[in-house]
C-alpha positions in Angstrom: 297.2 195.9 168.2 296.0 192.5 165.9 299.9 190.9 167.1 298.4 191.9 170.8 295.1 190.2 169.8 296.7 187.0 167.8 298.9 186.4 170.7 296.1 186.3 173.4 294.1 183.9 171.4 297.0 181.6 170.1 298.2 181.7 173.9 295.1 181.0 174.8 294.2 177.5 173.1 297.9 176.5 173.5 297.3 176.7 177.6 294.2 174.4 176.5 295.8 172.2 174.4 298.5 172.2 177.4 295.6 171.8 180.1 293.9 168.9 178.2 296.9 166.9 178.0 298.5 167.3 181.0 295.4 166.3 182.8 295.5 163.1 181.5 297.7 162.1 184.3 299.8 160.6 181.7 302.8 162.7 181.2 305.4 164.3 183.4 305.8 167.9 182.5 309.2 168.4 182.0 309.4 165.7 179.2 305.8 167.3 178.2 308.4 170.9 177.8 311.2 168.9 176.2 308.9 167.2 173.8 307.3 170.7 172.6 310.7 172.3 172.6 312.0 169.4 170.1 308.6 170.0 168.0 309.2 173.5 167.7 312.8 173.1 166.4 311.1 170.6 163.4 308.9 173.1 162.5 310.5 176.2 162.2 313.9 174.6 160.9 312.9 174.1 157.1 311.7 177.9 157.6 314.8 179.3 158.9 317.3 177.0 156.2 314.9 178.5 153.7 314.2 182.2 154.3 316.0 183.4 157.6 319.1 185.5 156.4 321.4 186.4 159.9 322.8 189.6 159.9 326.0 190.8 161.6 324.8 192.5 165.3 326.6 195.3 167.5 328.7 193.3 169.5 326.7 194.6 173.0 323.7 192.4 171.3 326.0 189.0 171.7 326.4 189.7 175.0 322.6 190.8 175.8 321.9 187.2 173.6 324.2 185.3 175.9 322.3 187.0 179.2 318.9 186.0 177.4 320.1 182.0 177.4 321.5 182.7 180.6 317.8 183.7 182.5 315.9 181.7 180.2 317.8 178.5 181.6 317.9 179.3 184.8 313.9 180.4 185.0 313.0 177.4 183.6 315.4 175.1 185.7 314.1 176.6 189.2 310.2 176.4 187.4 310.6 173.1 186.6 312.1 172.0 190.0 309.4 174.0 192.3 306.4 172.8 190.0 307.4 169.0 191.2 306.6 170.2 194.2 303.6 173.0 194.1 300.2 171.6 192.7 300.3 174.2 190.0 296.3 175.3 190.7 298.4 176.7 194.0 301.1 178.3 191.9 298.6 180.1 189.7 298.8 183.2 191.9 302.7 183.4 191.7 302.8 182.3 187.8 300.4 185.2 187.0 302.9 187.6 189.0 304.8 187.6 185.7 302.9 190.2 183.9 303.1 192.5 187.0 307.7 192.3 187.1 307.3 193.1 183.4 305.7 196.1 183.7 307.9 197.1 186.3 311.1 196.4 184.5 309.5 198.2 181.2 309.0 201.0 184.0 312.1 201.2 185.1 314.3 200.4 181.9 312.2 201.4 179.2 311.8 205.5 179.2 309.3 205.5 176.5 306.8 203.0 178.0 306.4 205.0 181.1 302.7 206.0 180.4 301.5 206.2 184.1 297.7 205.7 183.3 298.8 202.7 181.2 301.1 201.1 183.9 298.1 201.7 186.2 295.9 200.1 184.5 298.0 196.9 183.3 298.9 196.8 187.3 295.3 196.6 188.2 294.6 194.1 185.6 297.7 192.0 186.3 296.6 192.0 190.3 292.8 191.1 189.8 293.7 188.3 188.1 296.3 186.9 190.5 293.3 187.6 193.8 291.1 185.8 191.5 293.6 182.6 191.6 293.8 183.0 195.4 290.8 181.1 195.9 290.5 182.5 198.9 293.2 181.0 200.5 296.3 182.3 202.1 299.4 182.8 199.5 301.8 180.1 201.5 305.2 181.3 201.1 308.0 177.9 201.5 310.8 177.0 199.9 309.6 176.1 196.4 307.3 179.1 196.3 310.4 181.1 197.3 312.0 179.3 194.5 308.9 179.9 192.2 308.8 184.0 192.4 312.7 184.0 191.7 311.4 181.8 188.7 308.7 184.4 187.6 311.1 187.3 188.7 313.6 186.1 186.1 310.7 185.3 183.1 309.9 189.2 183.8 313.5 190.4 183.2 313.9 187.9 180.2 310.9 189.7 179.0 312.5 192.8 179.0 315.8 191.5 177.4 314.0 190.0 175.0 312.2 193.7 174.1 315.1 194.8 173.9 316.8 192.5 171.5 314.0 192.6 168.8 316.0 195.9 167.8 318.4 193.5 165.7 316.5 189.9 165.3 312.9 188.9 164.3 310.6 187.3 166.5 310.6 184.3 164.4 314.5 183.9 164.6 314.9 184.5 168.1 312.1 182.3 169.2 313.8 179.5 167.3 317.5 180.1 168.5 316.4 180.1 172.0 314.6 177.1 171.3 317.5 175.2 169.8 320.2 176.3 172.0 318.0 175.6 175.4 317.1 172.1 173.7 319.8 169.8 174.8 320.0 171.1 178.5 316.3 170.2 178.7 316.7 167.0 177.1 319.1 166.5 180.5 317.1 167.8 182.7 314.1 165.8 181.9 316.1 162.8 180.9 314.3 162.6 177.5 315.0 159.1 175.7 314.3 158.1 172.4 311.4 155.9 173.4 309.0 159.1 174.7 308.8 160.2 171.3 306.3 158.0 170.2 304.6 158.8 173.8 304.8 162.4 173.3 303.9 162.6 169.8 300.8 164.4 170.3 303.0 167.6 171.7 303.3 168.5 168.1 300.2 170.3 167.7 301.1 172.5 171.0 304.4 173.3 169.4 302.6 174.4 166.4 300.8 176.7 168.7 303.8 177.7 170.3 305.3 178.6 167.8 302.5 180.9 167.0 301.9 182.2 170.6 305.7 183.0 170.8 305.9 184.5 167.8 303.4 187.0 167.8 303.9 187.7 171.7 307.8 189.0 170.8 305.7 190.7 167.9 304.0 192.6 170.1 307.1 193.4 172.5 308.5 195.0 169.5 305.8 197.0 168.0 303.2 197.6 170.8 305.3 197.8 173.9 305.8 195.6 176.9 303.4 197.7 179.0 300.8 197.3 176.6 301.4 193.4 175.6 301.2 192.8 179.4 297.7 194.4 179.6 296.6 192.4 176.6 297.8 189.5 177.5 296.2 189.4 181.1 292.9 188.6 179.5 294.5 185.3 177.9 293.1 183.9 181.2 289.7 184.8 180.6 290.1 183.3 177.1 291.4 180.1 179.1 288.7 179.7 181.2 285.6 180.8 178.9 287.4 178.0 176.5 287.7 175.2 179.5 283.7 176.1 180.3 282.9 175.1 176.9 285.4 172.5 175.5 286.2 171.0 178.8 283.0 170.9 180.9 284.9 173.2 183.6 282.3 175.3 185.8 282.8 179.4 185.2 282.6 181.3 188.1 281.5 184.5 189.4 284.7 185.7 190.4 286.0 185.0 186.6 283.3 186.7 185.2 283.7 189.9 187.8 287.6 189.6 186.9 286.9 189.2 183.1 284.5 192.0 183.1 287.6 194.4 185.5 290.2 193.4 182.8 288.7 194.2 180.1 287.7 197.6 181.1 291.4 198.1 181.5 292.1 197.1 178.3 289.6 199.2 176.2 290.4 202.8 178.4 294.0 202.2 177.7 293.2 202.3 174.1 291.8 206.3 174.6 295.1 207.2 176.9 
């Protein structure tokens, strides 16, 4: 349960490190992404050259790697492309969606995490968080939203794939061969050029805490379950916004508090269950 409670919080301040930064106005995300990606690869390189020893897999675990790169490219292609055209505040409701495909692909994949109670519970979570980023307004489904659920489909099948791959890899190591190998096709996508590295320099403390967030979330995959990694991590919004209300000046309001207040009950029955 503390890799389910490390994540949350690490997840957590790296959305506000995200939040703070992107707000600026001063970045473009995609070379914000590219920039983290190449500051995750510095810091976990002298760590893998130094202690990471790669064992021999199965051969179905190549191919199950090769389908992981596969999604993970494609997800983040189609999310960069619809979030240049969604004021993400709009996409929050989609985005959040993510938690509720994983716990239907642990469902229907994963025989052991098919606790009902727990699936019920992580469902009602998942959804009271997405109604509270509704705002009240009608979810608009166009093309780039279309384009955003496939996005947020995918991420919840990667998530599964990636459960499932933990059997023969550490978190630590998978997190940084992803990394590396997805590196150079965002460096194209974004057109990342030498010069935005002193521009993006300040990244490096998010990939520090994506290191850790990513990390400890595959952590948790492998030794808590998707099901109940998905519950815990729906309160990272809570986290968020409690954090923003303090260190950012943003207003809370009721409907966070009602939704903090509904997800957390979820969390602590699941715990007796």
């Amino acid at each position: 349960m503390l890799e389910g409670i490390f994540a949350v919080i690490s997840t957590s301040f790296e959305l506000l490190g995200t939040r703070k930064i992107l707000r600026s106005g001063k970045y473009k995300s995609e070379k914000f992404i590219t920039a983290m990606f190449i500051g995750v690869v510095v810091l976990m390189l002298p760590i893998i050259l130094t202690f990471s020893n790669f064992s021999i897999w199965p051969i179905k675990y190549y191919f199950l790697f090769l389908l992981i790169l596969l999604v993970a490219t494609t997800y983040n292609i189609l999310y960069f492309k619809s979030l240049k055209r969604i004021d993400v505040e709009d996409a929050q409701p989609i985005i959040l969606s993510t938690w509720v495909f994983t716990i239907i692909f642990a469902f229907i994949f994963l025989p052991d995490e098919r606790n009902i109670v727990k699936v019920v519970l992580a469902l009602i979570a998942s959804l009271t968080l997405i109604i509270t980023e509704m705002k009240g307004k009608k979810l608009i489904i166009g093309k780039w939203e279309k384009m955003m659920l496939i996005a947020v489909i995918l991420i919840g099948f990667y998530n599964l794939l990636t459960k499932i791959i933990l059997d023969v890899i550490s978190p630590f190591s998978l997190y940084f061969l992803r990394t590396l190998i997805l590196l150079p096709i965002f460096i194209k996508i974004s057109s990342f050029k030498h010069r935005d590295f002193k521009k993006y320099s300040n990244t490096l403390i998010i990939s520090f805490l994506s290191i850790i967030s990513q990390v400890s979330t595959f952590l948790a995959y492998k030794n808590l379950g998707l099901i109940t990694t998905s519950l815990l991590m729906t309160s990272t919004p809570i986290l968020t916004f409690w954090g923003a209300h303090i260190f950012l000046g943003e207003k809370i309001k009721y409907k966070n508090v009602i939704s903090s207040v509904i997800i957390l009950l979820c969390i602590i029955v699941s715990l007796f269950v």
